[in-house]
C-alpha positions in Angstrom: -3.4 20.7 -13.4 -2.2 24.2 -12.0 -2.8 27.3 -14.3 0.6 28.2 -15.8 1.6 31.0 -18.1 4.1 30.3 -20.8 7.8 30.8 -20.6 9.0 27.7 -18.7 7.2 24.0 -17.5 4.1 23.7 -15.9 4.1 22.3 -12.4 2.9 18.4 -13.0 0.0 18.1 -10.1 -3.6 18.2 -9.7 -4.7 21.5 -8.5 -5.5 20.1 -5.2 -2.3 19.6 -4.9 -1.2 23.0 -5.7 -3.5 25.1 -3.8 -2.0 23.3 -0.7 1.6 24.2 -1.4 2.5 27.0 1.0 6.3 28.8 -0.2 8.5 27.1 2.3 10.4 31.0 3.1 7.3 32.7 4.0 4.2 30.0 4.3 2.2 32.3 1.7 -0.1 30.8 -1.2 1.6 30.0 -4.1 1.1 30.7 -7.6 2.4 29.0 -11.2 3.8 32.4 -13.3 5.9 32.4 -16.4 8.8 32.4 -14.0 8.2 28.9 -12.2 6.3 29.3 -8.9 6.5 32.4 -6.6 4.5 33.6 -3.8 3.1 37.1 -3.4 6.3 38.4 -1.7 8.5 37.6 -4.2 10.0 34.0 -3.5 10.3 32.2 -6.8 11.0 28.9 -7.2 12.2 26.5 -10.1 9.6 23.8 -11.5 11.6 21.1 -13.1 11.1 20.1 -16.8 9.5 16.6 -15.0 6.8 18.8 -13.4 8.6 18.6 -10.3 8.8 22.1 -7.7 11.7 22.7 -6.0 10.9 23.8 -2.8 14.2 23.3 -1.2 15.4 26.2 1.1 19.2 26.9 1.9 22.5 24.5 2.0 21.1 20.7 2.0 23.4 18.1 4.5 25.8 16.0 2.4 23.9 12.6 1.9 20.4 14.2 2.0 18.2 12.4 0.2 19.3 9.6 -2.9 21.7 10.0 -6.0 21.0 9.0 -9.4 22.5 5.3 -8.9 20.5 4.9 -5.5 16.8 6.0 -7.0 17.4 3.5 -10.3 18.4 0.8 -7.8 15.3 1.5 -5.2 12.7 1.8 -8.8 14.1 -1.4 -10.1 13.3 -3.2 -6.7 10.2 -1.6 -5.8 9.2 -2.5 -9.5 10.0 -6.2 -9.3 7.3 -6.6 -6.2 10.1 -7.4 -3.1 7.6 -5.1 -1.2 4.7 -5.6 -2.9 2.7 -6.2 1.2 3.8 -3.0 2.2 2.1 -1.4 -0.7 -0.9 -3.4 -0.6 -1.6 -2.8 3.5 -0.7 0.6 3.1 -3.5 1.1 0.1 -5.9 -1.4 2.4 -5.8 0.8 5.6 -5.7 3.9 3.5 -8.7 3.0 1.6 -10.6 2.4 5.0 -9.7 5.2 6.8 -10.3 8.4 4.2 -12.6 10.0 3.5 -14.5 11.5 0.4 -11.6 13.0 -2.2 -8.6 12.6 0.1 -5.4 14.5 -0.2 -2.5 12.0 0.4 0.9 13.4 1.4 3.9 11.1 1.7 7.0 12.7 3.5 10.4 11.3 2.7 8.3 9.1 0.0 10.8 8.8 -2.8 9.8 7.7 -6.0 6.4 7.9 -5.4 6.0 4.0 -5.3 3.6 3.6 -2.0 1.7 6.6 -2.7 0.5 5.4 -6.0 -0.6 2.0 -4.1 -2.6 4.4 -2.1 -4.3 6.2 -5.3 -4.8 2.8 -7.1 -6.8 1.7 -3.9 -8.6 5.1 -3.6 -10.2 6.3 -6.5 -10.8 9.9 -6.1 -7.7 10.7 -3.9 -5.7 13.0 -4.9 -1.4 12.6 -3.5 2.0 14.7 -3.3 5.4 13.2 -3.0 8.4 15.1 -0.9 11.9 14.2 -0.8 14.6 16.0 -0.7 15.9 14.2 -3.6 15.7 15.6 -7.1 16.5 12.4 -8.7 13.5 10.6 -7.1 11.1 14.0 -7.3 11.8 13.3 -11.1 10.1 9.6 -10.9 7.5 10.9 -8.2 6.4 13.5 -10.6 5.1 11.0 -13.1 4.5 7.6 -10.8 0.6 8.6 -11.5 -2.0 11.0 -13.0 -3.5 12.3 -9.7 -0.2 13.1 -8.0 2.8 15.2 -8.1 5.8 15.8 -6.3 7.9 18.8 -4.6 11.4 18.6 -3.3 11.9 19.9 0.6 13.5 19.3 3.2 10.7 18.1 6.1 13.2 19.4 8.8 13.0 22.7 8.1 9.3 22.5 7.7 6.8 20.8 4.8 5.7 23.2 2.5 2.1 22.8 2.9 -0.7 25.1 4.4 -1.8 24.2 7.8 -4.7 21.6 7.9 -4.4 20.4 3.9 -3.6 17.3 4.5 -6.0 14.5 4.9 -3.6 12.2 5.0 0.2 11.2 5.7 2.6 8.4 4.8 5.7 7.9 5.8 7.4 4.7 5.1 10.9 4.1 6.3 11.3 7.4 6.1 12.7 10.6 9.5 9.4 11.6 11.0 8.9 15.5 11.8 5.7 15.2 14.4 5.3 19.1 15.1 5.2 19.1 11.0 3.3 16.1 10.9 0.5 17.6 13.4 0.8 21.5 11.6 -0.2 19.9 8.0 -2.7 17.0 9.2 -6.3 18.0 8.6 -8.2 17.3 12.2 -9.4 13.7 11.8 -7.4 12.5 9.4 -4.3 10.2 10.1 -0.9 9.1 9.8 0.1 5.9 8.6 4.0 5.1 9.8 6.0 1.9 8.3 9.3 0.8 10.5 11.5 -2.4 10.8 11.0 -4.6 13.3 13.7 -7.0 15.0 13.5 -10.1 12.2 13.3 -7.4 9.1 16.1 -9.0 6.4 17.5 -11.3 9.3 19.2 -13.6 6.8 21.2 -10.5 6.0 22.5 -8.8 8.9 25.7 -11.3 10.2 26.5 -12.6 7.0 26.9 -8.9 5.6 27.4 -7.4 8.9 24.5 -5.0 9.1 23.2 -3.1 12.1 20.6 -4.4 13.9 17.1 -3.3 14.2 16.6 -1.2 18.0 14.5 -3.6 19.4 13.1 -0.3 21.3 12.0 1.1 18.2 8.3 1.2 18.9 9.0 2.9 21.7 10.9 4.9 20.2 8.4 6.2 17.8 5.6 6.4 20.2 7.9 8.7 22.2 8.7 10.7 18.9 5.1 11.2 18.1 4.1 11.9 21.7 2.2 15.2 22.2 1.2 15.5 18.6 -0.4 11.8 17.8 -2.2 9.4 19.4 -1.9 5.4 18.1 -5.0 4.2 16.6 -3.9 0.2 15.1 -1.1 -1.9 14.2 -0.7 -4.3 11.6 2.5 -6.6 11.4 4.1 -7.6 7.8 6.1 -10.6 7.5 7.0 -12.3 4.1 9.8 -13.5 2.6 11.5 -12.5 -0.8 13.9 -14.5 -3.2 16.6 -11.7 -3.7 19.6 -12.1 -6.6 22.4 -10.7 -5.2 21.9 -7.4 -6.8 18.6 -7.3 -5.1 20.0 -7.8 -1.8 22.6 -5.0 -1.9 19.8 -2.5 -3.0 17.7 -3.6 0.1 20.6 -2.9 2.4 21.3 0.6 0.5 18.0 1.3 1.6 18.8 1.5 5.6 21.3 2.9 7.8 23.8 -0.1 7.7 25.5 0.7 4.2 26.6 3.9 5.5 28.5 2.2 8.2 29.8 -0.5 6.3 33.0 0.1 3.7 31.3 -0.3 0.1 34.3 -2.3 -1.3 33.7 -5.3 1.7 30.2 -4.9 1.2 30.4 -5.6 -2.1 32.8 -8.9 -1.2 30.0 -10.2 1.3 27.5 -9.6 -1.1 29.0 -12.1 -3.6 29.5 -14.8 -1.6 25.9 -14.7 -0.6 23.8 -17.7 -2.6 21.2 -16.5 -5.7 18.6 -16.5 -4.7 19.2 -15.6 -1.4 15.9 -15.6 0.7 15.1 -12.9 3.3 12.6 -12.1 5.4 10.9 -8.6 5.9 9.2 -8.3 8.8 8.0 -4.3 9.2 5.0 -2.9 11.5 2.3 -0.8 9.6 1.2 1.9 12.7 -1.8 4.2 12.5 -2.0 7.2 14.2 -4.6 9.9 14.5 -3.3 14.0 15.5 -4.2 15.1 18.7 -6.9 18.1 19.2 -5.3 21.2 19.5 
């Protein structure tokens, strides 16, 4: 854990984890002191009472990152084992691509969930959770002993030093490739998890859900393109018995419930049948950065 005079927490990390933490005003080293976490011009920052650091510069957009309701839903599902293959391919690839004592970075990785597959799989690993949401930083900070967690926002910039990274998730999650490329360690890699067409099929015209851009592997190669270079894909399908409640978290976890009016969501949803099965269908990609 990270040294820490007394007078408030202690950030809740491994010190690998720490010492890669850059402050997200200035891209200085940061330092745990008896006022949170500062840098040596002066920026100080709050750890939360979970062990959490707030790294979260300026005004955040309405409807960045999840509420309480929304992280309690998306623990409770990830819990009961809906995704369990995403977990376990992301942990298999990991665990054949790294290296000695790899430092794993998930961007946009919630509760921590898939990053703890990843540490489970790879002993002497080492992982950091950012979201922008406090309410998930909270579960990341504890979802296990070798990781900890940071709230930022990835579009104004991860607050990590150049290079610390050996590794990157980024599951369902907005993709920052400039960032990506600044914070990845040459020769280590990014592992990318995105919907394809069939991914909760059974779903989409009974509830009236958008449907997946069948262009969105194009798409992300042309998002990545400059900074990464695609090294494998692996395609998930599987299909999960969802209760109704189930079914509405999965849908709260993609674009659709924000275009959909909650109250007719809500109405579709309970005329569904119990179990209801779906299909996930996802692609796992891996990509390695580009030399400089």
């Amino acid at each position: 854990m990270s040294t820490h005079t007394s007078g408030g927490p202690r950030p809740r990390m491994p010190e690998t984890a720490f010492t890669a933490l850059a402050c997200p005003a200035c891209g200085q080293d940061l330092a745990a002191t008896g006022r949170g976490v500062e840098c040596g011009s002066g920026h100080v920052f709050n750890v939360a009472r979970e062990g959490y650091v707030s790294l979260l510069t300026g005004a955040t957009p309405p409807g960045t990152g999840d509420d309480r309701a929304m992280v309690a839903d998306r623990l409770r599902f990830q819990q009961a084992g809906h995704y369990a293959p995403i977990g376990a391919a992301l942990a298999r690839t990991a665990a054949r691509e790294a290296g000695e004592a790899p430092f794993v970075v998930d961007v946009g990785g919630g509760t921590g969930h898939y990053l703890a597959h990843v540490l489970e799989e790879v002993p002497d690993a080492v992982g950091l959770t950012v979201d922008a949401s406090k309410f998930a930083a909270r579960r990341a900070a504890r979802a296990h002993p070798r990781a900890g967690a940071v709230t930022a926002d990835a579009w104004r910039g991860l607050p990590l030093r150049a290079g610390a990274a050996d590794a990157l998730l980024n599951v369902f999650a907005p993709r920052n490739a400039a960032e990506f490329a600044r914070v990845l360690a040459p020769g280590g890699f990014l592992l990318v998890v995105v919907p394809e067409d069939g991914h909760l099929a059974e779903l989409r015209a009974p509830l009236g859900l958008l449907s997946v851009d069948p262009r969105k592997d194009e798409r992300l190669e042309k998002g990545l393109h400059g900074h990464f270079a695609p090294a494998g894909v692996e395609r998930l399908r599987f299909t999960m018995d969802l209760a109704r409640e189930d079914a509405a978290t999965v849908v709260g976890m993609g674009p659709s419930a924000r275009h959909l009016d909650p109250a007719e969501l809500a109405d579709r949803i309970a005329a569904l049948p119990e179990p209801v099965a779906v299909t996930a269908s996802v692609r796992l990609h891996l990509y390695r950065p580009l030399p400089a």
